[in-house]
C-alpha positions in Angstrom: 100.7 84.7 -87.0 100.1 81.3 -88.6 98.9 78.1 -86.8 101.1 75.5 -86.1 100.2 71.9 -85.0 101.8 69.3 -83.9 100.5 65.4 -82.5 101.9 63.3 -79.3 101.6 60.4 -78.9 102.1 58.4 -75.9 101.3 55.0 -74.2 100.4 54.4 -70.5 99.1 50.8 -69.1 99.0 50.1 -72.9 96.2 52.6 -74.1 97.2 54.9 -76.7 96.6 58.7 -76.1 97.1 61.4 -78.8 97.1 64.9 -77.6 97.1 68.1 -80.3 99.5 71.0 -79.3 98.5 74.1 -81.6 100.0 77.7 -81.6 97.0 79.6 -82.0 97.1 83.0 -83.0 97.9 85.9 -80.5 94.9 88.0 -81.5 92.6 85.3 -80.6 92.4 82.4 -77.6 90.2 80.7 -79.5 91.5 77.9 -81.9 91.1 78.3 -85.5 88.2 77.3 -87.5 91.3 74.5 -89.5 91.5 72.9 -85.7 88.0 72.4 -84.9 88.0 68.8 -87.1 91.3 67.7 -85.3 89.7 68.5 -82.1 87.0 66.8 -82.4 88.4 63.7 -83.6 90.4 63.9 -80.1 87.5 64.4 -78.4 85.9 61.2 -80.0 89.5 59.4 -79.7 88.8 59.8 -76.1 85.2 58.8 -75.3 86.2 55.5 -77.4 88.9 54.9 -75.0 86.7 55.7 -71.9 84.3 53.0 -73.6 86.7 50.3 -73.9 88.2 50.9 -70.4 84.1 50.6 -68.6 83.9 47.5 -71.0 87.3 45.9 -69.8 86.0 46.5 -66.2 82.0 45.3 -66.5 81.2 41.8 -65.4 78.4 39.8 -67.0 75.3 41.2 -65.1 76.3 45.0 -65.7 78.4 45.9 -63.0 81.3 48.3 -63.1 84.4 46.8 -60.9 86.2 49.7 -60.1 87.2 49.2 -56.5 90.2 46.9 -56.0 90.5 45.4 -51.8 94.2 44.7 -51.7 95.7 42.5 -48.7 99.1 44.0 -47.9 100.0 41.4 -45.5 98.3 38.8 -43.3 100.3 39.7 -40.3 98.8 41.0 -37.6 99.5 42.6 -33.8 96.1 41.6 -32.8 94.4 37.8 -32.6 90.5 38.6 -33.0 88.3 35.6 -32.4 86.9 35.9 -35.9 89.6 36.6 -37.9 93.3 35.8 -37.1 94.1 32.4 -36.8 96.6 31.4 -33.8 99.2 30.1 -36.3 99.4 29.1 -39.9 101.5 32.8 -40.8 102.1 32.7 -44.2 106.3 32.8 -44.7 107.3 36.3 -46.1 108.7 34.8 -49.9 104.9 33.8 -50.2 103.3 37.4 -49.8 103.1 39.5 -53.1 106.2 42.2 -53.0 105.6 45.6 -52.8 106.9 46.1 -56.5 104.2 43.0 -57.6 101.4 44.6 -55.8 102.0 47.9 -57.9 102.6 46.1 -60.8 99.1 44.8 -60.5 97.5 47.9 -59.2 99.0 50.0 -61.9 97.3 47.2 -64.6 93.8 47.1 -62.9 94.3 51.0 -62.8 94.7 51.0 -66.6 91.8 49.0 -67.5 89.2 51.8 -65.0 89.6 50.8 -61.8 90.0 53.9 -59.7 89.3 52.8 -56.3 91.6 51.0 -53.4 91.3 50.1 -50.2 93.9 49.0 -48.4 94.1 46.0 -45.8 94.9 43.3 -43.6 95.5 41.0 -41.7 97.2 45.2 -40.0 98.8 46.7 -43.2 100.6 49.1 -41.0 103.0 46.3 -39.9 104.4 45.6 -42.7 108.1 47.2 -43.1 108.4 50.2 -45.8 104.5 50.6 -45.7 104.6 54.4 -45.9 106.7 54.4 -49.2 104.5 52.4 -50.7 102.0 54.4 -50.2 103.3 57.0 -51.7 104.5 55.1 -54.6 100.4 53.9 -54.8 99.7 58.3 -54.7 101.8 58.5 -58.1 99.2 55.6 -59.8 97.9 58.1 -62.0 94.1 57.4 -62.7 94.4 56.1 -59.1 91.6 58.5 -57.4 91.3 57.4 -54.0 93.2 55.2 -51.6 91.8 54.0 -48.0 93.0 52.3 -45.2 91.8 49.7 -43.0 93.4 49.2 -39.4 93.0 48.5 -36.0 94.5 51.2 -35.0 97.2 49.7 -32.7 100.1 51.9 -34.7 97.8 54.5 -36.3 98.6 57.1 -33.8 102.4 57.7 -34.6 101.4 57.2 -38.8 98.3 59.7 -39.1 100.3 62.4 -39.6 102.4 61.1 -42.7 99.7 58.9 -43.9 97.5 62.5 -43.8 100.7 64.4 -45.8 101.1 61.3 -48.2 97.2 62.0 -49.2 94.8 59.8 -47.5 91.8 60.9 -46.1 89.7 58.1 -45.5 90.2 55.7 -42.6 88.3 52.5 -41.3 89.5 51.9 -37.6 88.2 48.0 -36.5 86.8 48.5 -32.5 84.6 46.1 -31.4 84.4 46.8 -27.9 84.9 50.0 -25.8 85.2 48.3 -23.0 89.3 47.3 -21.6 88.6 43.8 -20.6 86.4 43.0 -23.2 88.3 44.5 -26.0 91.3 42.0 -24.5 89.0 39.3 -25.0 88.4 39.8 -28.3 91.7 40.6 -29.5 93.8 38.8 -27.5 96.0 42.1 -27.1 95.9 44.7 -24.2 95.6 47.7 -27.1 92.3 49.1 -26.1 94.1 52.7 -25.1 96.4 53.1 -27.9 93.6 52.1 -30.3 91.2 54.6 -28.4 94.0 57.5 -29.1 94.5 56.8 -32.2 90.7 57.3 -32.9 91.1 60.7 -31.8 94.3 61.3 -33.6 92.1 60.9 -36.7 89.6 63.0 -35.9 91.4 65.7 -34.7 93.6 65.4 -37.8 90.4 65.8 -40.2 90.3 61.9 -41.6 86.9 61.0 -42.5 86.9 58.3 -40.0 84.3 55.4 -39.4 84.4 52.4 -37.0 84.4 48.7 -38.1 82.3 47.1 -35.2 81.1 43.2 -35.7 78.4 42.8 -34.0 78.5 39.5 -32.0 75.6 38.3 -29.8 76.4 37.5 -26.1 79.6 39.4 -26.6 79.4 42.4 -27.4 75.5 43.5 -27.9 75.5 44.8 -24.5 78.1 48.3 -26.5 75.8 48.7 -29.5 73.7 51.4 -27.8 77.1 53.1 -26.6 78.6 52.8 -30.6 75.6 54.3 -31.5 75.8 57.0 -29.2 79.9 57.5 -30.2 78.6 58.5 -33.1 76.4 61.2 -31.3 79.5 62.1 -29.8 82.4 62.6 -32.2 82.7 63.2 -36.0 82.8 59.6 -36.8 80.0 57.3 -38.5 79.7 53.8 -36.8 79.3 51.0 -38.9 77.9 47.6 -37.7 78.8 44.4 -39.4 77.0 41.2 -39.6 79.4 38.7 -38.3 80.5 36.2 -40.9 81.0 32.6 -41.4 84.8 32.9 -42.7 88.1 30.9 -41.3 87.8 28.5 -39.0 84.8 26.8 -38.7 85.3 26.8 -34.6 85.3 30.4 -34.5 81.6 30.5 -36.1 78.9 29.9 -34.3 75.2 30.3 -35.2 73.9 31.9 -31.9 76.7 34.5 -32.0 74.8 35.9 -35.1 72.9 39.0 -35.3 71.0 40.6 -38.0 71.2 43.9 -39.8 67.4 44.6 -38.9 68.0 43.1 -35.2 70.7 46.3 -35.3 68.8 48.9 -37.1 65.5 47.9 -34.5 67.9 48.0 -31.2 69.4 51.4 -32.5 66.1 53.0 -33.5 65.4 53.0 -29.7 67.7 56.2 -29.2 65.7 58.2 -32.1 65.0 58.9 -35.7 67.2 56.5 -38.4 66.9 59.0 -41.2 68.6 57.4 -45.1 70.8 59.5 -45.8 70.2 60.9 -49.5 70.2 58.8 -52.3 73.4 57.5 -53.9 73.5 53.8 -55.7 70.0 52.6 -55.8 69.3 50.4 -52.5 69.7 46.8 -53.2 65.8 44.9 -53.3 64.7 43.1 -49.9 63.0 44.1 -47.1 63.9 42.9 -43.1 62.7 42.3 -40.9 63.5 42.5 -37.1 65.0 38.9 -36.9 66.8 39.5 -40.6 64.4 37.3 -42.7 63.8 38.6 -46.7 60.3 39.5 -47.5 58.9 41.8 -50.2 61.1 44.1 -51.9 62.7 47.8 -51.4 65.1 48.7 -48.5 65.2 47.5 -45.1 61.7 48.1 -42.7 63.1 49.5 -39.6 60.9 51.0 -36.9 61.7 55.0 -36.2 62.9 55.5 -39.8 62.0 56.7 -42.9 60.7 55.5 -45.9 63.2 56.8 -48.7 66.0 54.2 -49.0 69.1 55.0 -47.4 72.7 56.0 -49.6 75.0 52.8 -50.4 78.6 53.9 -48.8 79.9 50.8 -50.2 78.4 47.6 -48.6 76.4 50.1 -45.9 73.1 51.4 -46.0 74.0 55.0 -44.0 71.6 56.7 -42.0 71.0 60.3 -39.9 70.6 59.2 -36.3 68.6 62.2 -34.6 67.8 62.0 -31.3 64.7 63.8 -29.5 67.5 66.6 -28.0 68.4 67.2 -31.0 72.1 65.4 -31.6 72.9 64.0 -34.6 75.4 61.3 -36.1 75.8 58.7 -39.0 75.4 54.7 -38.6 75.8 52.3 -41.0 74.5 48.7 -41.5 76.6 46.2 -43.4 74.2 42.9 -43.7 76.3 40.1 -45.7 74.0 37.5 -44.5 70.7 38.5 -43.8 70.3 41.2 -47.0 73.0 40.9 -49.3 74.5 43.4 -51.4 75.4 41.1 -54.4 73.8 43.3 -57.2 75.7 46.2 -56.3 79.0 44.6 -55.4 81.9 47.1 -57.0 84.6 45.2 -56.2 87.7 42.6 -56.3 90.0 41.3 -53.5 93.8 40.0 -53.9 95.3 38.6 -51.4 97.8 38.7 -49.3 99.5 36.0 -51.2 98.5 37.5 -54.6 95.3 35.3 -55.2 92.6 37.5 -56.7 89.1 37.2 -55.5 85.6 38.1 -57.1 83.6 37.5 -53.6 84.6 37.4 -50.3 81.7 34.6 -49.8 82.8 33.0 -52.9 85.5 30.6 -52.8 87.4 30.8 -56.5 90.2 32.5 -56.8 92.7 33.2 -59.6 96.5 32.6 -58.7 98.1 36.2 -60.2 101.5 35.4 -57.9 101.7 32.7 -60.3 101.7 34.5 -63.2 103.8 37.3 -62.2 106.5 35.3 -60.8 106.6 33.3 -64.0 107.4 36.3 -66.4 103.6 36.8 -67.0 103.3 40.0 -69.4 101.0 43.3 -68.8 98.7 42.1 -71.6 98.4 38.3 -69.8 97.7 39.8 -66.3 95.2 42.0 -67.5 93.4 38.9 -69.2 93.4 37.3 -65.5 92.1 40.5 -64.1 89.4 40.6 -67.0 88.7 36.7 -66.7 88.4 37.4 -63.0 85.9 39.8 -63.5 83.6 38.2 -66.4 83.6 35.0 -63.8 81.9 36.8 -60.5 78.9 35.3 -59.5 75.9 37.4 -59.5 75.9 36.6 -55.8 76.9 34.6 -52.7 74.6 31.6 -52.2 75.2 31.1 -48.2 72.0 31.7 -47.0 70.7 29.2 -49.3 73.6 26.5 -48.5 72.9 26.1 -44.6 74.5 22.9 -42.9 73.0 21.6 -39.8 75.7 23.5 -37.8 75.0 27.0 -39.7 76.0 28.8 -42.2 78.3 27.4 -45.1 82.3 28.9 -44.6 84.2 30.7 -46.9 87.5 29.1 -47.1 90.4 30.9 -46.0 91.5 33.1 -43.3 90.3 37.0 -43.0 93.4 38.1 -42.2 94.6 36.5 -45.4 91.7 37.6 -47.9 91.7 41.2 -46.3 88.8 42.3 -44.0 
């Protein structure tokens, strides 16, 4: 029997693929000696385009940006102190539509990016949330999708959002305590936010808990976050809390560094790093969060390895002398910054695309979709975007007499 060939060719996010279809012979399932050229020349066809899709997504100091944050909505059923302001709701015309935000996700998907996170202010109050979802699952090159809540409506979602495809939740809880976690919020949530947490795990998410850690508020729960994670298959995650919003909401004294955490937590055992993934970002802490030397974060009670990058957390193995086990993680935007390993873009709610949340430009992409922008022109932003992020955030360095510099803008707005 004879070998027949035949090329398609087909276009997706404007690359080019060509794909060989050959009837090979039925006495062998190997392809012919004649193929061998034409495969290879595919095979080379398509490491070429890999190359020029890393390129489109590498910024000026080496880093791949494959991880797009998108804002779904700045609405929110909770008023924390630190993020949600008590008015200034951006009117509805003004937020990016469902069919903009895939337009722009299917472009950034096209050029490499493979990685989004979905957020807030809640996404899961926005109407028709779940279908696009699933329209975001159908993305191909899309390989993962998380979410970001608070958990207030998780509970009666989990189950779609499980069948839909995601498996990765964040879940914001920043006290375990009722009248506190009222406090914070401003909503009366604590139980539906609590059952929702166990929804998840029970479910199978890969689940881990948002906590910003806040001096004089809630450092008296750190020791009981730590020991949640002890408790239930989650992996607790303290944040650094930052100087973002409203410049009321920040306040110096209320901040508490990474190493101030790592110290306080060390207390109930052994801080193991777990593995190595992405090289450790250089800088050492120490207990009150000052920079000295380089290499990961001193902590007494740990080890000396550094510990695996799960994004902007340094993740360790909490062992305690009994014997129990759980993961913790350490975000420390201030006092150790990430910067050199920094993966990612934000758009906003409002379609504003940002290189760092610490870093006040931003490029208007509503703008240029809702003027009959083409693919090839939004993709330039994107790229622009990109080839303009700073090698890092310069806040430390840009203290007023009050604090910290702010990042303008609201975090329910940018996406937490």
């Amino acid at each position: 029997m004879g070998t027949i060939f035949s090329w398609q060719k087909k276009t997706i996010q404007g690359i080019t693929f060509l794909r060989l279809y050959g009837l090979f012979s039925l006495k062998s399932q190997h392809p012919p000696l004649s193929a061998i050229p034409f495969i290879m020349a595919l095979s080379s066809s398509q490491d070429s385009q890999q190359q020029e899709r890393n390129e489109l997504i590498r910024d000026r100091f080496s880093r791949t940006i494959s991880y797009l944050r998108l804002s779904i909505t700045d609405r929110c059923n909770l008023r924390c102190l630190y993020c949600m302001p008590p008015s200034s709701i951006i009117q509805h015309a003004e937020l990016l539509s469902y069919e903009e935000m895939l337009r722009v996700v299917g472009i950034a998907v096209g050029m490499g990016m493979n990685k989004l996170r979905l957020t807030g202010g809640e996404p899961l109050v926005r109407r028709g949330i779940m279908d696009f979802i699933r329209n975001l699952t159908e993305i191909k090159g899309l390989d993962e999708i998380r979410l970001t809540t608070n958990g207030v409506l998780l509970n009666d979602k989990a189950a779609e959002l499980r069948r839909i495809g995601i498996r990765n939740l964040n879940i914001s809880l920043d006290s375990m305590q009722r009248d506190k976690f009222l406090k914070i919020t401003g909503g009366d949530f604590f139980d539906q936010v609590w059952q929702s947490i166990q929804t998840a795990c029970d479910l199978g998410f890969n689940v881990k808990i948002n906590v910003v850690a806040m001096k004089g508020i809630n450092d008296d729960e750190f020791i009981d976050f730590a020991k949640l994670a002890l408790q239930r298959p989650v992996q607790v995650r303290f944040i650094e809390f930052m100087p973002i919003g409203n410049k009321e909401n920040w306040d110096k004294s209320r901040f508490i560094s990474a190493g101030e955490l790592q110290t306080l937590i060390s207390t109930l055992g052994t801080l193991e790093p777990l593995g190595q993934g992405r090289p450790s970002v250089a800088g050492t802490l120490d207990g009150a969060g000052a920079t000295a030397g380089h290499g990961r974060p001193s902590v007494a009670g740990s080890t000396s390895s550094a510990p695996r990058l799960e994004g902007p957390a340094r993740v360790y193995r909490l062992t305690t002398p009994d014997g129990q086990t759980g993961k913790v993680g350490f975000i420390s935007p201030i006092s150790h910054h990430f910067c050199d390993q920094c993966n990612r873009l934000r758009l906003t709610s409002e379609g504003r695309l940002r290189a760092c949340l610490l870093h006040n430009h931003e490029t208007d992409l509503k703008a240029l979709l809702r003027q009959g922008g083409t693919d090839s022109e939004i993709q330039e932003a994107i790229r622009e975007t990109i080839l303009n992020k700073p090698k890092g955030h310069t806040m430390q360095n840009d203290q007023t007499a009050s604090g910290l510099t702010h990042c303008v803008g609201q975090m329910s707005q940018i996406g937490g």
